[in-house]
DRENPA-3360 file (N, C-alpha, C; in nm, 2 decimals, always signed):
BEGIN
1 = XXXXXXXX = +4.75/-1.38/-3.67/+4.69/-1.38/-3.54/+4.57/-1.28/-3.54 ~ +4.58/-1.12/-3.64/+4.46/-1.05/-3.59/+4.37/-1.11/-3.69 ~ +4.39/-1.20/-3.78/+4.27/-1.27/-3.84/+4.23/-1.30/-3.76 ~ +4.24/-1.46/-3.70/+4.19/-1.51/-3.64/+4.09/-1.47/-3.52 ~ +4.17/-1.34/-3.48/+4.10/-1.25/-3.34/+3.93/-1.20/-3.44 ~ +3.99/-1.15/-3.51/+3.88/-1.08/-3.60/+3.78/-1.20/-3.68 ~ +3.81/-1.31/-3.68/+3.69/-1.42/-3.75/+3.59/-1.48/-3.60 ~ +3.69/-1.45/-3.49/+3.63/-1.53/-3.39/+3.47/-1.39/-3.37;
9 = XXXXXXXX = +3.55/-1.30/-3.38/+3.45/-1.16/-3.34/+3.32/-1.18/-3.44 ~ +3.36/-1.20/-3.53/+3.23/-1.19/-3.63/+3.16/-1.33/-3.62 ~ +3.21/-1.39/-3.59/+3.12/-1.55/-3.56/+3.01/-1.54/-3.47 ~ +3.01/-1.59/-3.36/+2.93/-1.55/-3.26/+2.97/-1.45/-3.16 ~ +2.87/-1.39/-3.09/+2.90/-1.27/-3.00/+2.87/-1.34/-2.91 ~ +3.00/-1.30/-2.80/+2.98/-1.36/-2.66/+2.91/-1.33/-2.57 ~ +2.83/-1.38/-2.50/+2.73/-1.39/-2.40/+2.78/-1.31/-2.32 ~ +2.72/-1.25/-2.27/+2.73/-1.19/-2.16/+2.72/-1.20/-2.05;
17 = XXXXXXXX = +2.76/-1.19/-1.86/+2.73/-1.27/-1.80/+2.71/-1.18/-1.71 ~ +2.69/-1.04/-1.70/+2.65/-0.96/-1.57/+2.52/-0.96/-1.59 ~ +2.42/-1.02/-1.66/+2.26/-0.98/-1.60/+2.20/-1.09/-1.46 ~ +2.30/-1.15/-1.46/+2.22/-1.25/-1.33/+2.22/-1.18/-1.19 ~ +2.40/-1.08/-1.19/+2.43/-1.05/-1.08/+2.27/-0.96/-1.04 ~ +2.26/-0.85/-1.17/+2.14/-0.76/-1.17/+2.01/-0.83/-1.12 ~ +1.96/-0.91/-1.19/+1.87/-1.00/-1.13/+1.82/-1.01/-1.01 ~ +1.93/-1.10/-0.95/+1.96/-1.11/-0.79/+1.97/-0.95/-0.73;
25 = XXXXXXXX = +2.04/-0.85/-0.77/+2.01/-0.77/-0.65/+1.86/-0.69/-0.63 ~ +1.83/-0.68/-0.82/+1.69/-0.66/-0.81/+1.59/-0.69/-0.73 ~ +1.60/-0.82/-0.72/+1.50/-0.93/-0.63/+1.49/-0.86/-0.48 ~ +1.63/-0.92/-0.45/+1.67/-0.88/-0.33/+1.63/-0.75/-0.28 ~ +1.64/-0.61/-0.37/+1.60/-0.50/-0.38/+1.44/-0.48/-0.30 ~ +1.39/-0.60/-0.39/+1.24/-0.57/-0.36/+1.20/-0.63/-0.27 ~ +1.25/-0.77/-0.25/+1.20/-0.82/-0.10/+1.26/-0.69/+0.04 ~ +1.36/-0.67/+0.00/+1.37/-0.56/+0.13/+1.26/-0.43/+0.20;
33 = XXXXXXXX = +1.21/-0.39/+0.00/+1.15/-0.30/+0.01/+1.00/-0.34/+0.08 ~ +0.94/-0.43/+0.04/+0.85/-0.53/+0.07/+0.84/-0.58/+0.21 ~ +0.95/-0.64/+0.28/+0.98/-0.65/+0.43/+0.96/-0.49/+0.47 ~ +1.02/-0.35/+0.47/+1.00/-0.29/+0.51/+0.87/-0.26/+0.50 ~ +0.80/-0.25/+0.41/+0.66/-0.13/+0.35/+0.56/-0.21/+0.40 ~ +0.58/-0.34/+0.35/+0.46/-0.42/+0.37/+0.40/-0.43/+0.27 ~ +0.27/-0.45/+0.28/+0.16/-0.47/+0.19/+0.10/-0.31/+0.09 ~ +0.10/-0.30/-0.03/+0.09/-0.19/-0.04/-0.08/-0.16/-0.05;
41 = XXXXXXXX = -0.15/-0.24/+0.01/-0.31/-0.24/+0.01/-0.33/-0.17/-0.13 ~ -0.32/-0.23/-0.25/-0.35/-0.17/-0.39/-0.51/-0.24/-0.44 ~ -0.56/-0.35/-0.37/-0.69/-0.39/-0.36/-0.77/-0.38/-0.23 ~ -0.87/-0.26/-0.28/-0.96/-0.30/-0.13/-1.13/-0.38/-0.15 ~ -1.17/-0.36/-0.09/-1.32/-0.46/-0.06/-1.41/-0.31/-0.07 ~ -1.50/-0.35/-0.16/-1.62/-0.26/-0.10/-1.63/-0.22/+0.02 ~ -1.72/-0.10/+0.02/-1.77/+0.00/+0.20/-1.81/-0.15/+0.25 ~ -1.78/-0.13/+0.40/-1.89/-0.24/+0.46/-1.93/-0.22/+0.55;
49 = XXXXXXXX = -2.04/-0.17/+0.60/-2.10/-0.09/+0.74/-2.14/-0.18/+0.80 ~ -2.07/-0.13/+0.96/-2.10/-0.21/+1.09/-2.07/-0.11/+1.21 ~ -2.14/-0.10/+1.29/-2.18/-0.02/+1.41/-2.17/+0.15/+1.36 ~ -2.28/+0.20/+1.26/-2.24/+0.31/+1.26/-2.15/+0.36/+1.16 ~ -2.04/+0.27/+1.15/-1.92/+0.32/+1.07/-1.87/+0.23/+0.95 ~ -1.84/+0.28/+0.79/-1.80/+0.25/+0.75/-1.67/+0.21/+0.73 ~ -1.59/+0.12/+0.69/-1.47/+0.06/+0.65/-1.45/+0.01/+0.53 ~ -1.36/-0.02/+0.50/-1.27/-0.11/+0.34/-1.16/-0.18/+0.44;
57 = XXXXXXXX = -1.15/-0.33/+0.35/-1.04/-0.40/+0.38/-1.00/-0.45/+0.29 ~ -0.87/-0.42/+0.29/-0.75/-0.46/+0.18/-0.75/-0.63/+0.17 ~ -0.74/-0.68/+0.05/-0.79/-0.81/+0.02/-0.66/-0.89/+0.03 ~ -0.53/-0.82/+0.00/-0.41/-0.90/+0.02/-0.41/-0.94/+0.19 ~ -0.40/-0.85/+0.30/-0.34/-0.87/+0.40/-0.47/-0.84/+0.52 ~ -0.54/-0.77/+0.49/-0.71/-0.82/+0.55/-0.66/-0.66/+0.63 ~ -0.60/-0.57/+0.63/-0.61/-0.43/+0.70/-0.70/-0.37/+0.71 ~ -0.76/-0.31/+0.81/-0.90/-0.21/+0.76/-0.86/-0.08/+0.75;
65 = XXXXXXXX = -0.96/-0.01/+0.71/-0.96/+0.14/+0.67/-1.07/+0.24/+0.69 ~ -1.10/+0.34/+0.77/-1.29/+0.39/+0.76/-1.25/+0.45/+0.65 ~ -1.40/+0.46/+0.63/-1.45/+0.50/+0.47/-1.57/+0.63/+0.50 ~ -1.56/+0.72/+0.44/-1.67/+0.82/+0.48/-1.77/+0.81/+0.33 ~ -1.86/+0.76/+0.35/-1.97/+0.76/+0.24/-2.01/+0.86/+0.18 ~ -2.00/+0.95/+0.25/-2.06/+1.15/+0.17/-1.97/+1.18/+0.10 ~ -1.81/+1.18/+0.10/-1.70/+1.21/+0.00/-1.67/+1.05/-0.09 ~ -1.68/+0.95/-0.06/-1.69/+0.82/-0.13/-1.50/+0.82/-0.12;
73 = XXXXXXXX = -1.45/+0.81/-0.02/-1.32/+0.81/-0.02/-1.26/+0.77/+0.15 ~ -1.19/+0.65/+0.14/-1.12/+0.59/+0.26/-1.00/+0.74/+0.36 ~ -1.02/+0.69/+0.47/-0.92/+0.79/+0.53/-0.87/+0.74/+0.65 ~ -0.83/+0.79/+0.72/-0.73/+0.77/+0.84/-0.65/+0.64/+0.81 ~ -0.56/+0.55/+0.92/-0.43/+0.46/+0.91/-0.51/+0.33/+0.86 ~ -0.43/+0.27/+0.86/-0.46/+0.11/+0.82/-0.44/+0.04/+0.96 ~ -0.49/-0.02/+1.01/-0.53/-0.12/+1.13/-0.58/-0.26/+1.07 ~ -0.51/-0.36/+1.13/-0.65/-0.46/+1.19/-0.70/-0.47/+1.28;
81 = XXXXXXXX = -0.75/-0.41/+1.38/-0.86/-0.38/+1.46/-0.94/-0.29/+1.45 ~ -1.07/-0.30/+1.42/-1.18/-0.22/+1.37/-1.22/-0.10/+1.50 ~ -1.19/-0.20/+1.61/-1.24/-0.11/+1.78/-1.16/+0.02/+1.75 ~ -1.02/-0.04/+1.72/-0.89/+0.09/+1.72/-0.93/+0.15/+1.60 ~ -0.94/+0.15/+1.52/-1.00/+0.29/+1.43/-1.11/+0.35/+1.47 ~ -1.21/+0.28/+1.52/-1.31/+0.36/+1.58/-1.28/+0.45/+1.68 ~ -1.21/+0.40/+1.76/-1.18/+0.47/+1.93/-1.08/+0.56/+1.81 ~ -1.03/+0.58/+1.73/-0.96/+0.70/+1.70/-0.96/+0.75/+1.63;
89 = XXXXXXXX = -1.08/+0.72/+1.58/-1.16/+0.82/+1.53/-1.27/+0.90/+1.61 ~ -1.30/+0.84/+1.73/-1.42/+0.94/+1.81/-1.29/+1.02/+1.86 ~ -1.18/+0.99/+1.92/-1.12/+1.05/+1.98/-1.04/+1.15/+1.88 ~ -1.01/+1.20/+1.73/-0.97/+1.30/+1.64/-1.07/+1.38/+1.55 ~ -1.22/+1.35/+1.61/-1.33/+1.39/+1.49/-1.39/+1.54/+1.62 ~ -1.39/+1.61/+1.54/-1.43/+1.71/+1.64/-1.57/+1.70/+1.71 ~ -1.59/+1.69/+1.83/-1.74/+1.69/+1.88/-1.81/+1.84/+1.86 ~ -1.91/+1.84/+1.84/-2.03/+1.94/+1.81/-2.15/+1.90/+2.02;
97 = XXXXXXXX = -2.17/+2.03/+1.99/-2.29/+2.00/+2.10/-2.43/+2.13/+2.08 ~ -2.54/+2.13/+2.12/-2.65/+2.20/+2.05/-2.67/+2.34/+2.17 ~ -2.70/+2.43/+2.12/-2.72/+2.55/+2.24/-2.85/+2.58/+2.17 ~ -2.98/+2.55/+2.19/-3.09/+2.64/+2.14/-3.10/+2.53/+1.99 ~ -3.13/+2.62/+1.92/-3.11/+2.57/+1.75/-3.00/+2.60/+1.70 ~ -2.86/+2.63/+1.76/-2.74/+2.64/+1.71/-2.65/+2.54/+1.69 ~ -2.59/+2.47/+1.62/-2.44/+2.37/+1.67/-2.31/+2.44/+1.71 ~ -2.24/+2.41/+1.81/-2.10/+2.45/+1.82/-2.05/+2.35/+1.85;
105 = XX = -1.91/+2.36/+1.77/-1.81/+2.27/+1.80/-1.70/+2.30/+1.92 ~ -1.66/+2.17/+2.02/-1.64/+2.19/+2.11/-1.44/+2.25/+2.07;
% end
């Protein structure tokens, strides 16, 4: 009998059958993660100036971004509406006003 156990062993090796379960939760794993996060904007569009202000738009999901040209680097949230990044960005960017030949910030 432990022949036989022992020829079946060395013939072929049995398949294995837990990599599907893995598979599937993997998947599953990442659509969740995906439904939650969203898009992870890993492609954006060149600067594109319009009223003043620079932006980037992410090419998967079309989000926008301003972009400040003097540092060459995107900042504040992701939006799709260009109005709403602007309106908050005037409304978080510090105003300055002139006294003489001086600037002060308000």
């Amino acid at each position: 009998m432990t022949e036989a156990v022992e020829h079946q062993a060395v013939g072929k090796p049995k398949k294995s059958s837990w990599w599907w379960p893995g598979v599937v939760a993997t998947s599953l794993a990442g659509a969740a993660v995906m439904a939650i996060r969203g898009c992870w904007h890993g492609k954006m569009s060149w600067p594109i100036a319009v009223q003043g202000y620079s932006y980037q738009v992410c090419l998967s999901c079309g989000a926008k971004r301003l972009f400040d040209e003097n540092t060459f680097s995107a900042y504040g949230p992701f939006r799709n509406d260009l109005n709403e990044l602007i309106a908050r960005d005037n409304f978080t960017r510090p105003r300055s006003y002139l006294v003489g030949d001086q600037q002060h910030l308000l």
